[in-house]
C-alpha positions in Angstrom: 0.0 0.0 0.0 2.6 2.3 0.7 4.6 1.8 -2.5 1.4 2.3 -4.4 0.9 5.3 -2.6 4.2 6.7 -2.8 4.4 6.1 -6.7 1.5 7.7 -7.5 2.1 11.5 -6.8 5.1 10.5 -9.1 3.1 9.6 -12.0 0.7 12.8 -11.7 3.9 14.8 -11.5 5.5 13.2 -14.5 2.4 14.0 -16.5 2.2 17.7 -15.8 5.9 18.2 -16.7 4.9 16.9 -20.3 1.6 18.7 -20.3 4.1 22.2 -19.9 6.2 21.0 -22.2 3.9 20.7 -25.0 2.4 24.5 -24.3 5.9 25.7 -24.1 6.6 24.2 -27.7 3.6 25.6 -29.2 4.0 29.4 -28.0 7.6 28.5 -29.3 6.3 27.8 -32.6 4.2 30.4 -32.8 6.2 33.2 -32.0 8.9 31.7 -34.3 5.8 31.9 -37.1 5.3 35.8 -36.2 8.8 36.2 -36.5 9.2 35.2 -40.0 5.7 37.0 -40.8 7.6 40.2 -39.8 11.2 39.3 -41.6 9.3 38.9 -44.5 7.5 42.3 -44.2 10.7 43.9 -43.6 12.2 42.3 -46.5 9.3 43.6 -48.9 9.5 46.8 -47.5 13.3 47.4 -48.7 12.7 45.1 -51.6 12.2 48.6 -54.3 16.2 49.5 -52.5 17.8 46.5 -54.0 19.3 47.2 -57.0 18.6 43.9 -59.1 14.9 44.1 -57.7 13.7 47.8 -58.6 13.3 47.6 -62.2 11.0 44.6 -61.1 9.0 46.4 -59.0 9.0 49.2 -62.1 7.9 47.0 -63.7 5.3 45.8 -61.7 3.7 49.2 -60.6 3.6 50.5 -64.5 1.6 47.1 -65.3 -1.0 47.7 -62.4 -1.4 51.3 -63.5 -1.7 50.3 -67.3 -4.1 47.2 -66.4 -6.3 49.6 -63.8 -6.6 52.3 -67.0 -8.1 49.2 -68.9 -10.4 48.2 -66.5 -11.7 52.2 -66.5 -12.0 52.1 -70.5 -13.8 48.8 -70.0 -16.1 50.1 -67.6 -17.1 52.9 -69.9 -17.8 50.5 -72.7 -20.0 48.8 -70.6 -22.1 51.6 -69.9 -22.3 53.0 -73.3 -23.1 49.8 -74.5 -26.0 49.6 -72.2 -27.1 52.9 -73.0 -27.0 51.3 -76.5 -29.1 49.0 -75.5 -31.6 50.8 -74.4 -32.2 53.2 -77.0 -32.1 49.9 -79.7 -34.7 48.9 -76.9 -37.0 52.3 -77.1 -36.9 52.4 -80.7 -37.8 48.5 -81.0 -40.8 49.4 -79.2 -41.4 52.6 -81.2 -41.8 50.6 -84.6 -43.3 47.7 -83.2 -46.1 50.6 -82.3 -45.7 52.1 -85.6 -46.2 48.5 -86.9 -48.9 47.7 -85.1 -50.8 51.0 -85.9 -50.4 50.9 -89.4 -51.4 47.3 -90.1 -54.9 48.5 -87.6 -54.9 51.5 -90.1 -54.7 48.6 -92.8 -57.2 46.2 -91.8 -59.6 48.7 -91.1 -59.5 51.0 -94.3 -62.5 53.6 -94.0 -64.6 52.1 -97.2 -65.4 55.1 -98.5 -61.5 55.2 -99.7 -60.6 54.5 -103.2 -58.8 51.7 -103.1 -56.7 52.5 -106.1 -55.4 55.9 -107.2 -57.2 56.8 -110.6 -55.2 56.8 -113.8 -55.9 60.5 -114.5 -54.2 61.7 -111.4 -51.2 59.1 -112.1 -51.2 60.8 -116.0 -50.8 64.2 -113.9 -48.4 63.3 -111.8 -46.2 61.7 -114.3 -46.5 65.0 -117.0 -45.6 67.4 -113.2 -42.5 65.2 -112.7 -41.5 65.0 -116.5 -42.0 68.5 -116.6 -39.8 69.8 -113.5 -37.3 67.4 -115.1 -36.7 69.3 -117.9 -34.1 72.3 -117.6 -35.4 75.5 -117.1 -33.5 77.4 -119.7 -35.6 75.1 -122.0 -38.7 76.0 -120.5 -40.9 78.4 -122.4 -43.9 80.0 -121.1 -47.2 78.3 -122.2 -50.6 79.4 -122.4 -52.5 79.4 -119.6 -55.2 76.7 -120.4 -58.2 75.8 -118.4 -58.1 73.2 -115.4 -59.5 70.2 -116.8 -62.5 68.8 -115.0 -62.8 65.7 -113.2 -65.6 63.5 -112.0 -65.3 63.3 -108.1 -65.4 59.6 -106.5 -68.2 58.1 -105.0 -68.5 57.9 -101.3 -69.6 54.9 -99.9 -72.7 56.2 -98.1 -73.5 57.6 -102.0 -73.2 54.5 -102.8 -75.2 52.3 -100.8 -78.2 55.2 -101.2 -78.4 54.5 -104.7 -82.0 52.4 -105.1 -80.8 48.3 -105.3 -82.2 47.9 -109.0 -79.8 50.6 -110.5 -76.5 49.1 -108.3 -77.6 45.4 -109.1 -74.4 43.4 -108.5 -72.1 46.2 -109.3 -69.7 47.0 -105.9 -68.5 49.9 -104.9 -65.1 49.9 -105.8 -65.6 48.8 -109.4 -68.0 52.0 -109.7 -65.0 54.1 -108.6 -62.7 52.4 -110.9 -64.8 52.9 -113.7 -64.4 56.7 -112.5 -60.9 56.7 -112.8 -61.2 55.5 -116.1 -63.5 58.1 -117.3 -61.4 60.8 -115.8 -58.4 59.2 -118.1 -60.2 60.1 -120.8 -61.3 63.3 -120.4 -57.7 64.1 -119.2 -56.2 62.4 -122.6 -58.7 64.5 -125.1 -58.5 67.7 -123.2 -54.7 67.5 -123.7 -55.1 67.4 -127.4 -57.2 69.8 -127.5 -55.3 72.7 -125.3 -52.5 72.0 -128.3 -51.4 74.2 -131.1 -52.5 71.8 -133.7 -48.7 71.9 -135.5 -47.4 70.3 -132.6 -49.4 67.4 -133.0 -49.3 63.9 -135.0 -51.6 63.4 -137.7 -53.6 60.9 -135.5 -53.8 63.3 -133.2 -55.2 66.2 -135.0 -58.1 63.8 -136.6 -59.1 63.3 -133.0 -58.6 67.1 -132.4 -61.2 67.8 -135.4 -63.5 65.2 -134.4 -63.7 66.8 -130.6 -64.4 70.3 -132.7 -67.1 68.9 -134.8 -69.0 67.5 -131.0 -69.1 71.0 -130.2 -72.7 72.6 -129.7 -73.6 75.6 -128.2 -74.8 73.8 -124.8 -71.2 72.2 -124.3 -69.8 75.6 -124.7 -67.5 75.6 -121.0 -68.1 72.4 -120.4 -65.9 69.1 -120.2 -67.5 65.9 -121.8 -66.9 62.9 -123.5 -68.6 60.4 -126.0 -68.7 56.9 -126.3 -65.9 56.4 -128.7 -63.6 58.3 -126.6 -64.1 56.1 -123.6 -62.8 53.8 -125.9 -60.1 55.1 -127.6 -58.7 56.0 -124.4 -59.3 53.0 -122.1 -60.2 49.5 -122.2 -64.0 49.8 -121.4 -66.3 48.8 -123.5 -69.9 49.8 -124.1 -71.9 47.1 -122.6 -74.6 46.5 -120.3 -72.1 47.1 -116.8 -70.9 50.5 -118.9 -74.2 51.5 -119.2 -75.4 50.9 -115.5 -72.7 52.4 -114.6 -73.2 55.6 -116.2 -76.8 55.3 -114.7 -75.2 55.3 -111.4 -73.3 58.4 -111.8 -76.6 60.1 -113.7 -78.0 59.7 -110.2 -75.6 60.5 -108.1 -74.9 63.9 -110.3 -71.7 62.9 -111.7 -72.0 63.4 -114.9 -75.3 64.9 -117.3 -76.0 64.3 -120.7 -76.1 66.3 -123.4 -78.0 64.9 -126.5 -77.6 66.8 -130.5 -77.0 65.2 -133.9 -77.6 61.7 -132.6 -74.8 62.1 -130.3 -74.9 61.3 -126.6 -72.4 63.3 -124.5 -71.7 63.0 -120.4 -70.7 66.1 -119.6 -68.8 66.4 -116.0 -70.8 68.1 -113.6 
């Protein structure tokens, strides 16, 4: 018993010396750690006085600066190109509205529109633009002449008060059609006439005399056409749909007739 007791305060003091001696080591190591942490700093801090290490560190500092002015131009790219992006943005939506309001403006045409322009106002337009083509030393003065009349479209609520047996199956738009034709031919022989007759061909001057001899003393002032220059000017043809037609624009005051030596005319009202 009493060598048991004896060894035992041995044993706990044996342990506690190595219990020290393990703390010891590891405030050892880590002041030997903070030690090199701080011969290291020391060394970086006089690294830019060591001759063979400046032009390194030159070197070094002119690459940061050069790289940091790249990362400024990059971030100014960035934001013009998302200003970019949202004016391509805005003006996507802008035609897309456009778009969108023109094909409404498409699908729901007002009918009393012509659908097509008539070919007496394309005839003008062309002679307007042929004319301010030409230079303007070459340009002499003409004779004032008198604007030549036209028969004025239908509107659509014209149209539909016209009694059911003079329409028949006729629609709307070939009515106005048939307009523009009629205006095309009162445009072509009104052109001959305003002519000096030496200026024209010989085809044209026997249609000039022919328009002389349909003059009477009721179509004095007025603009008006016959059958046969419907036809010589267009491709209608004086059939049952021309002559409903013509009916149509009797009623609607579009045109009046003026009857003398067997000759029907439609004057323009």
């Amino acid at each position: 018993m009493e060598g048991k007791m004896e060894k035992g305060p041995d044993s706990q003091g044996a342990r506690k010396h190595d219990t020290a001696s393990l703390d010891l080591n590891g405030l050892c190591s880590y002041f030997n750690a903070k030690i090199s942490d701080i011969k290291k700093s020391l060394q970086l801090r006089k690294i830019d006085q060591e001759p063979g290490l400046k032009s390194v560190v030159s070197k070094i500092v002119h690459e940061t600066f050069l790289l940091n002015n790249l990362l400024d131009k990059l971030e100014l790219e960035l934001q013009h190109q998302e200003t970019q992006q949202s004016q391509l943005k805005q003006l996507q939506e802008s035609i897309e509205k456009d778009y969108n309001e023109a094909q409404h403006l498409r699908e729901n045409m007002p009918i009393h529109l012509p659908r097509t322009i008539p070919s007496s106002i394309v005839d003008v337009l062309v002679k307007n633009e042929h004319k301010s083509a030409e230079p303007e030393n070459t340009r002499k003065p003409a004779k004032e002449h008198k604007k030549i009349k036209e028969v004025s479209l239908l509107m659509a609520e014209e149209f539909e008060s016209v009694p059911a047996y003079m329409r028949g199956r006729l629609r709307y738009d070939q009515v106005n059609t048939f307009i523009g034709e009629i205006n095309k031919a009162v445009a072509s022989k009104y052109r001959i006439l305003q002519q000096p007759t030496r200026a024209l061909s010989r085809a044209d001057k026997n249609l000039y005399f022919r328009f002389q001899e349909q003059e009477t003393k009721e179509t004095k002032g007025e603009f008006f056409i016959v059958e046969a220059d419907i036809e010589e000017f267009t491709d209608l043809k004086a059939d049952k749909r021309f002559h409903s037609i013509l009916t149509i624009l009797r009623h609607c005051q579009r045109i009046r007739e003026i009857r003398g030596s067997k000759l029907v005319r439609y004057a323009i009202c």
